[in-house]
PDB file of the backbone (N, CA, C, O) and the ligand in Angstrom, with CONECT records:
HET     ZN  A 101       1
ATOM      1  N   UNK A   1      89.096 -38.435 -56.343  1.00  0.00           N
ATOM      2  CA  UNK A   1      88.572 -37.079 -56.578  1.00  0.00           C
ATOM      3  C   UNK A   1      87.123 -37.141 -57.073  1.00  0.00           C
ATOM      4  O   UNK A   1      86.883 -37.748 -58.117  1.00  0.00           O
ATOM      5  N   UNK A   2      86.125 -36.534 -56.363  1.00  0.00           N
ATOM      6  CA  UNK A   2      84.813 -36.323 -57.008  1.00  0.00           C
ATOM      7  C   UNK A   2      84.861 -35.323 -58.038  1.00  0.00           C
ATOM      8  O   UNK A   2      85.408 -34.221 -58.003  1.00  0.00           O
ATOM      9  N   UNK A   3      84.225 -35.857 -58.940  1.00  0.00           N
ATOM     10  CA  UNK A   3      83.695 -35.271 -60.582  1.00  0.00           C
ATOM     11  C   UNK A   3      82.866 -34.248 -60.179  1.00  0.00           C
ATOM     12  O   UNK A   3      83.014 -33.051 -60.427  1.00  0.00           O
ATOM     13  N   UNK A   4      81.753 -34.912 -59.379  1.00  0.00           N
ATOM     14  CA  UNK A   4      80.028 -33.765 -59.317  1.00  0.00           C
ATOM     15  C   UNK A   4      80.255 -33.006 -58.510  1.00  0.00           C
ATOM     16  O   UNK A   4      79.268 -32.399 -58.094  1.00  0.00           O
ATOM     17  N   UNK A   5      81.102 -32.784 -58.123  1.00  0.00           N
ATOM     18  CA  UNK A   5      81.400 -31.880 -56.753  1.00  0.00           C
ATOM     19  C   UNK A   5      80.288 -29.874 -57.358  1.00  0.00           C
ATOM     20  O   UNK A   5      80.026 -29.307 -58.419  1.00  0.00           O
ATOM     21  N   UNK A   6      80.151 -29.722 -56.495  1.00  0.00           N
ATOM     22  CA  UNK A   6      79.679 -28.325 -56.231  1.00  0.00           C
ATOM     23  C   UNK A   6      81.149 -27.254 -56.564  1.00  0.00           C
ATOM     24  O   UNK A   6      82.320 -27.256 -56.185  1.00  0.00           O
ATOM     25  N   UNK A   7      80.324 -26.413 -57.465  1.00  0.00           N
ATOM     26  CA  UNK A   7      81.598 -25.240 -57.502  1.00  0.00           C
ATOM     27  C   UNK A   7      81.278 -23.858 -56.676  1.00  0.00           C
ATOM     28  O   UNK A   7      80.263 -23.183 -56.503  1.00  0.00           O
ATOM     29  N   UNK A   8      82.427 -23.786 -56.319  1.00  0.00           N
ATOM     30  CA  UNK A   8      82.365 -22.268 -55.116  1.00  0.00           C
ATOM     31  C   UNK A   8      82.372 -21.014 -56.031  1.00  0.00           C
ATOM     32  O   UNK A   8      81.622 -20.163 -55.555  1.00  0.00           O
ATOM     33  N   UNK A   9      82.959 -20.617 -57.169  1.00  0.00           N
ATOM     34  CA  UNK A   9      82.803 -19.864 -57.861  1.00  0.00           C
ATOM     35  C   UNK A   9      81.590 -19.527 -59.145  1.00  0.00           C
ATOM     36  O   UNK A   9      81.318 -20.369 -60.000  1.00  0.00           O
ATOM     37  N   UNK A  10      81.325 -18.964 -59.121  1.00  0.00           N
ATOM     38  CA  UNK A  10      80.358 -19.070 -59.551  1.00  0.00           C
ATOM     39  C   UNK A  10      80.650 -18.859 -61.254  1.00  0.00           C
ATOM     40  O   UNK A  10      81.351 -17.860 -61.415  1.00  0.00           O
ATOM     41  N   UNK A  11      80.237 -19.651 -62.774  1.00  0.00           N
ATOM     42  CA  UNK A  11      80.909 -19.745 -63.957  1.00  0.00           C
ATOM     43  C   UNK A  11      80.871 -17.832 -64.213  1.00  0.00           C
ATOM     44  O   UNK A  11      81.897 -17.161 -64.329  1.00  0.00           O
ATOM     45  N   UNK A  12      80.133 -17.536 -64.234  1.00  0.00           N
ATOM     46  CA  UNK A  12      79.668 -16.328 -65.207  1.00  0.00           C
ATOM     47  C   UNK A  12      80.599 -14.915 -63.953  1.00  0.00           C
ATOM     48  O   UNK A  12      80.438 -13.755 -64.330  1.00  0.00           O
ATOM     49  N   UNK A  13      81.285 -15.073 -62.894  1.00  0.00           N
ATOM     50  CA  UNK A  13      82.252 -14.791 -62.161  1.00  0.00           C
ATOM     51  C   UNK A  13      83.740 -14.619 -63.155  1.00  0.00           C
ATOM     52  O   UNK A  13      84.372 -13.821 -63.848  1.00  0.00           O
ATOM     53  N   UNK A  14      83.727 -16.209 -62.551  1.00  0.00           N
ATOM     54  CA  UNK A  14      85.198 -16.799 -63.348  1.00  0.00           C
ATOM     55  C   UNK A  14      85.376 -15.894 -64.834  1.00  0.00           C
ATOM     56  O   UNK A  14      86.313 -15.121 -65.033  1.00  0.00           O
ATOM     57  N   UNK A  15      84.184 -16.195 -65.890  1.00  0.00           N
ATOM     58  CA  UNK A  15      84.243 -15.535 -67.147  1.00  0.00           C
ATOM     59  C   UNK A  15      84.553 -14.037 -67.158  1.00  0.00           C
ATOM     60  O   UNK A  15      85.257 -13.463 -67.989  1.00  0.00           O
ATOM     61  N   UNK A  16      84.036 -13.586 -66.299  1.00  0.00           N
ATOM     62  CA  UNK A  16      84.611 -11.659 -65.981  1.00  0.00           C
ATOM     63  C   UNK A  16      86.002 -11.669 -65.746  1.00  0.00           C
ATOM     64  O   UNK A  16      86.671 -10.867 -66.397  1.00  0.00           O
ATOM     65  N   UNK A  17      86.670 -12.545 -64.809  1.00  0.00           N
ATOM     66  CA  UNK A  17      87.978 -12.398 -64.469  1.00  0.00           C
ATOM     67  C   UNK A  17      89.308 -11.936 -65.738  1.00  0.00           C
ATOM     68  O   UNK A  17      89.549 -12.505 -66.803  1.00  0.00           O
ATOM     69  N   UNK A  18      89.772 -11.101 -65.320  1.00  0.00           N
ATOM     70  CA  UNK A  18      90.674 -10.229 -66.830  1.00  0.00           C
ATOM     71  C   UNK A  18      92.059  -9.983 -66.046  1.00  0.00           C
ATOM     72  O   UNK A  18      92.173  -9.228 -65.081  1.00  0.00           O
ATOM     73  N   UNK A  19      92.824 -10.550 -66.472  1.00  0.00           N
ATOM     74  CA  UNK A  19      94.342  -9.820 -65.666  1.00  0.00           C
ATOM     75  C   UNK A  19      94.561  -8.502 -65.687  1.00  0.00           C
ATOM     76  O   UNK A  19      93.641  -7.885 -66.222  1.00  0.00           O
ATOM     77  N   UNK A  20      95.764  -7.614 -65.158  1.00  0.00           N
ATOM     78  CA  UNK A  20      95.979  -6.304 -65.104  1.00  0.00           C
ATOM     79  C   UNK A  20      96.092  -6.053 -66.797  1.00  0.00           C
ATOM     80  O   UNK A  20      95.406  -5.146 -67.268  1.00  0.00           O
ATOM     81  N   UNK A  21      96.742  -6.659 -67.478  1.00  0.00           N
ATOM     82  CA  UNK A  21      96.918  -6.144 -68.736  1.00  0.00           C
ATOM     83  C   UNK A  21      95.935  -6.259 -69.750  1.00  0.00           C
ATOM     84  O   UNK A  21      96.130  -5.715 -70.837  1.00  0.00           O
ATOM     85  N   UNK A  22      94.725  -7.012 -69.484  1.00  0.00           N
ATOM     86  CA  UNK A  22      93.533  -6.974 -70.535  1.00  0.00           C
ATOM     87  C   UNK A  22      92.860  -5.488 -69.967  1.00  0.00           C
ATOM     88  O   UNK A  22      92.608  -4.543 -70.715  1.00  0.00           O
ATOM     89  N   UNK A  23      92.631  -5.494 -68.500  1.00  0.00           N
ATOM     90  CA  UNK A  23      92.079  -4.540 -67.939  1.00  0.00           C
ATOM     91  C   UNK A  23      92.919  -3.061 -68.209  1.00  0.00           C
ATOM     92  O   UNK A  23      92.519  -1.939 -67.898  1.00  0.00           O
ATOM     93  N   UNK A  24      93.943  -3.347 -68.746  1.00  0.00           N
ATOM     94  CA  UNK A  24      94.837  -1.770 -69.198  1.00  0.00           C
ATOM     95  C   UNK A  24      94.390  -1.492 -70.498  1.00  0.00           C
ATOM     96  O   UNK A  24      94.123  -0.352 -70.881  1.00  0.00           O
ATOM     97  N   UNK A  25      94.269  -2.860 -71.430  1.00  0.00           N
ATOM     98  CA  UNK A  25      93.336  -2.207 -72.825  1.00  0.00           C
ATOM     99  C   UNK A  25      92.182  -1.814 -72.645  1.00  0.00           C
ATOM    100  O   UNK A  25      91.850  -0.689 -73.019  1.00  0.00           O
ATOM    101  N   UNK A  26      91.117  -2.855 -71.888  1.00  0.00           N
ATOM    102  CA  UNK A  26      89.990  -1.825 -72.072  1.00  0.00           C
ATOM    103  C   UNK A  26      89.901  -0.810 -71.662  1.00  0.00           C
ATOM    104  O   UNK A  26      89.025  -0.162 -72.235  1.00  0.00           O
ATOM    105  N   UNK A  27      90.701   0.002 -70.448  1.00  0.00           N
ATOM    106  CA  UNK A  27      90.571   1.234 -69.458  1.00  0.00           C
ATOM    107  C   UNK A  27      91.269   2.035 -71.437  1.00  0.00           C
ATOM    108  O   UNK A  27      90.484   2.859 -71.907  1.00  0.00           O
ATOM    109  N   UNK A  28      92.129   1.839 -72.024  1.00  0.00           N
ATOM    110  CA  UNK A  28      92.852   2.610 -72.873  1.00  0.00           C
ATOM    111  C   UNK A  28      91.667   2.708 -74.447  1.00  0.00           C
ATOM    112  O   UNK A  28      91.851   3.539 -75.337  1.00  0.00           O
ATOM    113  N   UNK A  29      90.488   1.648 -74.464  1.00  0.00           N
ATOM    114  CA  UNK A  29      89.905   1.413 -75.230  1.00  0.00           C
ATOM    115  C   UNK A  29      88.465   2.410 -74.597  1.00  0.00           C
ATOM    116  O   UNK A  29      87.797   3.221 -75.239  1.00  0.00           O
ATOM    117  N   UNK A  30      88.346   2.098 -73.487  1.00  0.00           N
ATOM    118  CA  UNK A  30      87.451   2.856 -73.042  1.00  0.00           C
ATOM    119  C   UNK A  30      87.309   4.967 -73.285  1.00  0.00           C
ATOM    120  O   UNK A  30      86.401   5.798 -73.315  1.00  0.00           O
ATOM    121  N   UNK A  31      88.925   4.960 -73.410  1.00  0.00           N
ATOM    122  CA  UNK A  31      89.103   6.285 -73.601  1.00  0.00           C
ATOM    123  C   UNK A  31      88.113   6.926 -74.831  1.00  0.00           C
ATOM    124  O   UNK A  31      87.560   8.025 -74.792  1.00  0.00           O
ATOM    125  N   UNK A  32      88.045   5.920 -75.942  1.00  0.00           N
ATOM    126  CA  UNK A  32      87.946   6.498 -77.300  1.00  0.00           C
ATOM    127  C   UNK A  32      86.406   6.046 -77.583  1.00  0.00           C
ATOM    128  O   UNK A  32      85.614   6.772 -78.183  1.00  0.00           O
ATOM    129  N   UNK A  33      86.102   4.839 -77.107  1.00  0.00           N
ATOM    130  CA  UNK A  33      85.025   4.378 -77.133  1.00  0.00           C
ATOM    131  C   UNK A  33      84.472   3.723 -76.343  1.00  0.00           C
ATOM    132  O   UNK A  33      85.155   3.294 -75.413  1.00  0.00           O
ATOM    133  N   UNK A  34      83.319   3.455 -76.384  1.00  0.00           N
ATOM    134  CA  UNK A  34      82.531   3.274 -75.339  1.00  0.00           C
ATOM    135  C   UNK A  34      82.288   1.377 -75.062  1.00  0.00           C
ATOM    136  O   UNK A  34      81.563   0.793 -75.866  1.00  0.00           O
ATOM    137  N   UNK A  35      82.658   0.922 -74.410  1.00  0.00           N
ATOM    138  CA  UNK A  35      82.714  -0.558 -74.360  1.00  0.00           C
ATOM    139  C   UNK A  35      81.803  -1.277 -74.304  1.00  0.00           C
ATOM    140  O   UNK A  35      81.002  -0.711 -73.561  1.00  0.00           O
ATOM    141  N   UNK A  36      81.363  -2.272 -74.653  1.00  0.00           N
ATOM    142  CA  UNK A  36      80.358  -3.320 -74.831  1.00  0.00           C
ATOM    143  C   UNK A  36      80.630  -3.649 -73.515  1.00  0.00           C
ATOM    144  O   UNK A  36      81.691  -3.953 -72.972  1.00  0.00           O
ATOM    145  N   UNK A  37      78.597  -3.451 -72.748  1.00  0.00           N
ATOM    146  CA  UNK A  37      78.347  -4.144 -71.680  1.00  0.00           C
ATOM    147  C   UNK A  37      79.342  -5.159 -70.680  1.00  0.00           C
ATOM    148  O   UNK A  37      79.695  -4.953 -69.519  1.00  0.00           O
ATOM    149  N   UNK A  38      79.713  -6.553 -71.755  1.00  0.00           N
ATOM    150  CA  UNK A  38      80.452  -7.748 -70.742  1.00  0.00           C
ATOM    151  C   UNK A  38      81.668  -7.022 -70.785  1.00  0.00           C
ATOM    152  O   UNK A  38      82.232  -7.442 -69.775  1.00  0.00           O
ATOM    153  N   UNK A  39      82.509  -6.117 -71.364  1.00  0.00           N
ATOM    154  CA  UNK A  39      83.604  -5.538 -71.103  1.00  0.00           C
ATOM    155  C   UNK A  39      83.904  -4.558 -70.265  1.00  0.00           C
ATOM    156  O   UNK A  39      84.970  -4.363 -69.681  1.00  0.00           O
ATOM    157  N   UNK A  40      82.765  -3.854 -70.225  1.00  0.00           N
ATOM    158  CA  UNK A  40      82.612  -2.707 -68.932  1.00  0.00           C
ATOM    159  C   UNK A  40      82.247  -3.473 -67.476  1.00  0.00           C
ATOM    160  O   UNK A  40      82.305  -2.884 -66.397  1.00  0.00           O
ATOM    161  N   UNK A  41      81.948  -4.569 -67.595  1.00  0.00           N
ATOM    162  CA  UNK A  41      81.847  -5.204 -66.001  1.00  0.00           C
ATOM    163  C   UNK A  41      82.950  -5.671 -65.759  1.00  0.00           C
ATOM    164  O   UNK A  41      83.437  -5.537 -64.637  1.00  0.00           O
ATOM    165  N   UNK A  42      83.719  -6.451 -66.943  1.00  0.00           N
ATOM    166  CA  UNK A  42      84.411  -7.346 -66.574  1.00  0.00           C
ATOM    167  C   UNK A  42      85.871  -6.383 -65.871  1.00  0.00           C
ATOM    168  O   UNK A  42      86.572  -6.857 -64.978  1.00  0.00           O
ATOM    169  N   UNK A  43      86.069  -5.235 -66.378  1.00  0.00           N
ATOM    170  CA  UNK A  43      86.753  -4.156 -65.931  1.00  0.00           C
ATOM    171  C   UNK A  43      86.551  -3.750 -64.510  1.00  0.00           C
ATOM    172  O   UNK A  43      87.286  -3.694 -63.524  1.00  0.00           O
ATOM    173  N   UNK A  44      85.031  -3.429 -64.802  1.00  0.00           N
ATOM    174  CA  UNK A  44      84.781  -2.443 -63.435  1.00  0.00           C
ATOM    175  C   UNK A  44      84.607  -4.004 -62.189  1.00  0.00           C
ATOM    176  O   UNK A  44      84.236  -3.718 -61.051  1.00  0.00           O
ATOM    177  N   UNK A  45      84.888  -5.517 -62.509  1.00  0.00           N
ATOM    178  CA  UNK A  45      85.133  -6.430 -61.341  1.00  0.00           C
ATOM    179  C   UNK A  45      86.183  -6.417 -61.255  1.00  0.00           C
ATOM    180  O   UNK A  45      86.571  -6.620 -60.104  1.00  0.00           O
ATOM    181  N   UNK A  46      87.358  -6.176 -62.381  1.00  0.00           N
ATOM    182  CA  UNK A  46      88.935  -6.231 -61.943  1.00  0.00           C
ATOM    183  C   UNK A  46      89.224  -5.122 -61.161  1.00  0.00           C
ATOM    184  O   UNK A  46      89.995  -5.359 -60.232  1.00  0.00           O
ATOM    185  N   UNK A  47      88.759  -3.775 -61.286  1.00  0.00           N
ATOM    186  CA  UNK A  47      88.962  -2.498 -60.354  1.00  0.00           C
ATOM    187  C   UNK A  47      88.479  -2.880 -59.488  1.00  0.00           C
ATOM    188  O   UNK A  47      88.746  -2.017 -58.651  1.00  0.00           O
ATOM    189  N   UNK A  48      87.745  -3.811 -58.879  1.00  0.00           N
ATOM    190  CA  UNK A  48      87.020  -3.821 -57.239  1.00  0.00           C
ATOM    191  C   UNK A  48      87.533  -4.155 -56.781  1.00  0.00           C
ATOM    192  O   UNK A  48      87.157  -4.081 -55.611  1.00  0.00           O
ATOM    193  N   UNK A  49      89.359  -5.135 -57.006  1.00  0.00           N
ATOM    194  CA  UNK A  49      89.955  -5.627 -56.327  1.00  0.00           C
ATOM    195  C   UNK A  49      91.426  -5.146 -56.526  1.00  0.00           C
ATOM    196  O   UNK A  49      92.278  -5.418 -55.681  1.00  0.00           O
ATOM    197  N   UNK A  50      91.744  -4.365 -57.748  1.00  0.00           N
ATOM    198  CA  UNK A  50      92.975  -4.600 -58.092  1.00  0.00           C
ATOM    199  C   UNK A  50      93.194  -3.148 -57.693  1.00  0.00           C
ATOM    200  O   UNK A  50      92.463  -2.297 -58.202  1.00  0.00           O
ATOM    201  N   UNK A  51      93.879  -2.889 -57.065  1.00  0.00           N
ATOM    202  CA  UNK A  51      94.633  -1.375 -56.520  1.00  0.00           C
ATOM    203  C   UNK A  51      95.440  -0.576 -57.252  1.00  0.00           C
ATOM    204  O   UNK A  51      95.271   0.635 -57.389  1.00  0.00           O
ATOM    205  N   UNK A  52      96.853  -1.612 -58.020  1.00  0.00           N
ATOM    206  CA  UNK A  52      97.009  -0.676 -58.847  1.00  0.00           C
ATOM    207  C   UNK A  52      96.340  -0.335 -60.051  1.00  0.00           C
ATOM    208  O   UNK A  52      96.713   0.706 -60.593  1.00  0.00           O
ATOM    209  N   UNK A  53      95.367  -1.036 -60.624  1.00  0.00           N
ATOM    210  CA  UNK A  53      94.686  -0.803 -62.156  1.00  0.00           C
ATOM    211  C   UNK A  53      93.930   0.639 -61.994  1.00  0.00           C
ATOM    212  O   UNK A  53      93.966   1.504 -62.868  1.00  0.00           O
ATOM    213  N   UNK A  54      93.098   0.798 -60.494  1.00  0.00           N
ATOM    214  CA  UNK A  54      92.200   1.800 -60.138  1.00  0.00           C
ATOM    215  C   UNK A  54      93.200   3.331 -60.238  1.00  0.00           C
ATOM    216  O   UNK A  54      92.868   4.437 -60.664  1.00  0.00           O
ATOM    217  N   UNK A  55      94.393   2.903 -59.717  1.00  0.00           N
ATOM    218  CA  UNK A  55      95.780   3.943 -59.776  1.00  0.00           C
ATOM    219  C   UNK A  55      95.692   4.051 -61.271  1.00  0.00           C
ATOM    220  O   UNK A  55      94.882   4.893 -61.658  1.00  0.00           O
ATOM    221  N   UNK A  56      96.175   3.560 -61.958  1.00  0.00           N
ATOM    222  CA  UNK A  56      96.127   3.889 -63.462  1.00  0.00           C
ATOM    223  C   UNK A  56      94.777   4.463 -63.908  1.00  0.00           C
ATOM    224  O   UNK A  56      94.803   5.562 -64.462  1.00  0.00           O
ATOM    225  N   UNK A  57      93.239   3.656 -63.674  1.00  0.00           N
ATOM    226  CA  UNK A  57      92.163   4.423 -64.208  1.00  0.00           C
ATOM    227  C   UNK A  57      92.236   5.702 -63.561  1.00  0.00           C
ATOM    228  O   UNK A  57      92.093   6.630 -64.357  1.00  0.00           O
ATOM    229  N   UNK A  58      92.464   6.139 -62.036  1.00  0.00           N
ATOM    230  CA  UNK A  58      92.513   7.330 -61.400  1.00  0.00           C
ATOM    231  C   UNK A  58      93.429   8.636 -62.579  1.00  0.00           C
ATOM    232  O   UNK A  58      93.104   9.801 -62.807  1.00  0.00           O
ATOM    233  N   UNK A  59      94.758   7.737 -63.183  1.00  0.00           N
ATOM    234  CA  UNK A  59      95.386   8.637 -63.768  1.00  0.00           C
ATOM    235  C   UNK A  59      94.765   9.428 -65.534  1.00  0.00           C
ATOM    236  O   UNK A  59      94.798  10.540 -66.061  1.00  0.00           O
ATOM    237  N   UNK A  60      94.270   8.081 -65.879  1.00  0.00           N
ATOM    238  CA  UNK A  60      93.541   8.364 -67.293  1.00  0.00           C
ATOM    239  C   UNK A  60      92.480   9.238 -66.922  1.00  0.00           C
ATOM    240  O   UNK A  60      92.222  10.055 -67.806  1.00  0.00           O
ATOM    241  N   UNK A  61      91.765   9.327 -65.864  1.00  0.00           N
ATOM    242  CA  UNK A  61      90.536  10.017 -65.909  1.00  0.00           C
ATOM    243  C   UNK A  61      91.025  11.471 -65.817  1.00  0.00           C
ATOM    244  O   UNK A  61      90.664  12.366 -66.582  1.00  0.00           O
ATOM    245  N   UNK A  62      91.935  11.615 -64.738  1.00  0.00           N
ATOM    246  CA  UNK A  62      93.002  13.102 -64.260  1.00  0.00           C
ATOM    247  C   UNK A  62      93.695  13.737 -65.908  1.00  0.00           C
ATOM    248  O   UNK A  62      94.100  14.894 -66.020  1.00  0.00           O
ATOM    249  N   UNK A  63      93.709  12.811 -66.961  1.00  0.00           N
ATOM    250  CA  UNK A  63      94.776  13.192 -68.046  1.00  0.00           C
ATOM    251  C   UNK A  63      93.790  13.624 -69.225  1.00  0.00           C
ATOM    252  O   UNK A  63      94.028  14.687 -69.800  1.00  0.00           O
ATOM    253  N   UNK A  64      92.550  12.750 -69.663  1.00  0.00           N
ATOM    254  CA  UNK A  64      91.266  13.127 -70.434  1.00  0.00           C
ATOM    255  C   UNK A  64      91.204  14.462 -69.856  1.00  0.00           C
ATOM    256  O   UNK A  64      91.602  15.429 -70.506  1.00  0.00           O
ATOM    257  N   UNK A  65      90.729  14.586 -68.672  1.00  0.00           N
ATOM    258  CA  UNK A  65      90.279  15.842 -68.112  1.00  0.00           C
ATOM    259  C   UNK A  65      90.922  17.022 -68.304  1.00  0.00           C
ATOM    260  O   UNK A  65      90.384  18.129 -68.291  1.00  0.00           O
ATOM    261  N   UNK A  66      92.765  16.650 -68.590  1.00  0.00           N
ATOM    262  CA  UNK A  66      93.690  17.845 -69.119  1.00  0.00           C
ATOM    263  C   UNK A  66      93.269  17.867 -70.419  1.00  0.00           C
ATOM    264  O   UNK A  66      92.997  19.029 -70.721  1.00  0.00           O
ATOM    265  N   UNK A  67      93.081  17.063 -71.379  1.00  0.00           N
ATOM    266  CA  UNK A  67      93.138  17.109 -72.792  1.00  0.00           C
ATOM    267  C   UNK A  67      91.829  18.163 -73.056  1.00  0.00           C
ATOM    268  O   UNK A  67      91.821  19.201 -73.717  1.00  0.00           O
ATOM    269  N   UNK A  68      90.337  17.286 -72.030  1.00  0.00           N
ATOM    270  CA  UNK A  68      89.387  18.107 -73.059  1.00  0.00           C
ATOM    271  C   UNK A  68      90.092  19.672 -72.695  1.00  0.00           C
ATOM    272  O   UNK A  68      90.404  20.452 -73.595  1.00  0.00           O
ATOM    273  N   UNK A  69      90.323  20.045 -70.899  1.00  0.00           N
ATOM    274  CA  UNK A  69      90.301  21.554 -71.157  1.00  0.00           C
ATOM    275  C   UNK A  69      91.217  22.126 -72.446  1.00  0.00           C
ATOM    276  O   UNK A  69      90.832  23.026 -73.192  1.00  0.00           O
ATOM    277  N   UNK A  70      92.318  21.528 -72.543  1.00  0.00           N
ATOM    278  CA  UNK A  70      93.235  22.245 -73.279  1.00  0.00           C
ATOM    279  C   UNK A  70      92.453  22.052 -74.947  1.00  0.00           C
ATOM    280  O   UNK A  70      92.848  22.781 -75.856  1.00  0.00           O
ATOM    281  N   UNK A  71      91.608  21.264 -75.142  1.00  0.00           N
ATOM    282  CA  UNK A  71      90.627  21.372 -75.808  1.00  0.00           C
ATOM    283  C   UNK A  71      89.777  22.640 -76.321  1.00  0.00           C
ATOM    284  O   UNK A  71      89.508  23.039 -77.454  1.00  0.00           O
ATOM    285  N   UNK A  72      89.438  23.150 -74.931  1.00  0.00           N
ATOM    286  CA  UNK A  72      88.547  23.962 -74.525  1.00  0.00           C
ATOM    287  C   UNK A  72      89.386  25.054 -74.999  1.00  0.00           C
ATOM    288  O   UNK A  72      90.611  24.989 -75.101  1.00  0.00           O
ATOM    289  N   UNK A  73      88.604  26.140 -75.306  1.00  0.00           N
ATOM    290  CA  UNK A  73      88.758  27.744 -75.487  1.00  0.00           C
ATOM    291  C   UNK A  73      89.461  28.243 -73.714  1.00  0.00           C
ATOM    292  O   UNK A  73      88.720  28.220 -72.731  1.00  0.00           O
ATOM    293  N   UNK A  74      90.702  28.586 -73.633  1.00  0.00           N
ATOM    294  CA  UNK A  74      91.040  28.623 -72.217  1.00  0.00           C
ATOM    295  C   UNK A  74      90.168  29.613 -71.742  1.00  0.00           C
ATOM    296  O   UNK A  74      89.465  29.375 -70.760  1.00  0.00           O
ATOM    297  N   UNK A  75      90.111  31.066 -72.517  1.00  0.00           N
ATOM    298  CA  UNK A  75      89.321  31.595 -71.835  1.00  0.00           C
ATOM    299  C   UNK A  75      87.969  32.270 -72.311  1.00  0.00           C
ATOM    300  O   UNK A  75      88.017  32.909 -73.363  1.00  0.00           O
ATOM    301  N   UNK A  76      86.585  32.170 -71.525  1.00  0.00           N
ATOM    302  CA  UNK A  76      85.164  32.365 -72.398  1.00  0.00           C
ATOM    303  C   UNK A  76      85.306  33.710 -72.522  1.00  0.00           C
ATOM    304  O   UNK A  76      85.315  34.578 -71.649  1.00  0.00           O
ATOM    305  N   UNK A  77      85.446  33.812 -74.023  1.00  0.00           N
ATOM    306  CA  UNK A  77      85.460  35.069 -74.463  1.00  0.00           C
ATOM    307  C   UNK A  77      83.827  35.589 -75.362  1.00  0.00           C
ATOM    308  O   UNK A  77      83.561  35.914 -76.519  1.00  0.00           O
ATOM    309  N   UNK A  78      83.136  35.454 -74.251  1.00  0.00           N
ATOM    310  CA  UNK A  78      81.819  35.952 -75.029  1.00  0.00           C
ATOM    311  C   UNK A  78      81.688  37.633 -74.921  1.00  0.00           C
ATOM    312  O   UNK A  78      82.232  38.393 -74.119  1.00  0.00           O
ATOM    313  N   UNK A  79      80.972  37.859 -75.776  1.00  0.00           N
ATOM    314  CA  UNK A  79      80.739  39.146 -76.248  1.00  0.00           C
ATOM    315  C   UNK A  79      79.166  39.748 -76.033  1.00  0.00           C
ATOM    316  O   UNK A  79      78.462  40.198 -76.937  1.00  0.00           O
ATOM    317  N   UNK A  80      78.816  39.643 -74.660  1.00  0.00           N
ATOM    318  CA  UNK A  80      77.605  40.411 -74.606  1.00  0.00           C
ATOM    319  C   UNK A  80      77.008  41.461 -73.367  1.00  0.00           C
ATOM    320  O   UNK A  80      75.930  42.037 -73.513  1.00  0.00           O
TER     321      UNK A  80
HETATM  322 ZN    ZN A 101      94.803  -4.954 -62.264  1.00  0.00          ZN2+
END
């Protein structure tokens, strides 16, 4: 086996790589706060490939979006 061999992947690649379940905390961490740079890539490289994680971010984004409205004053009751 050669030692010096050439690598096909590239290191700073490999280092992004996050399984479905690291990539479910930060998508759940991401909700509340805003993620440090190497964590927001390393996410948004696991969504470029992973189908169902993008299904789950698809759903968190659809569910925030219920919260703020119900947040929201349902209806603008301005007075002028
Ligand atoms: Zn995944």
């Amino acid at each position: 086996m050669p030692t010096g061999s050439h690598k096909k992947v590239p290191g700073i690649m490999a280092r992004w790589r996050i399984d479905c379940r690291s990539a479910d905390l930060l998508m759940s961490r991401q909700k509340d706060a805003r993620l440090p740079k190497t964590e927001r890539w390393a996410l948004w490289w696991h969504l470029r490939f992973c189908d169902s994680c993008r299904a789950v971010r698809r759903n968190l984004e659809f569910l925030s979006r219920v919260i703020r409205r119900l947040d929201a004053p349902l209806s603008p009751s301005k007075n002028d």
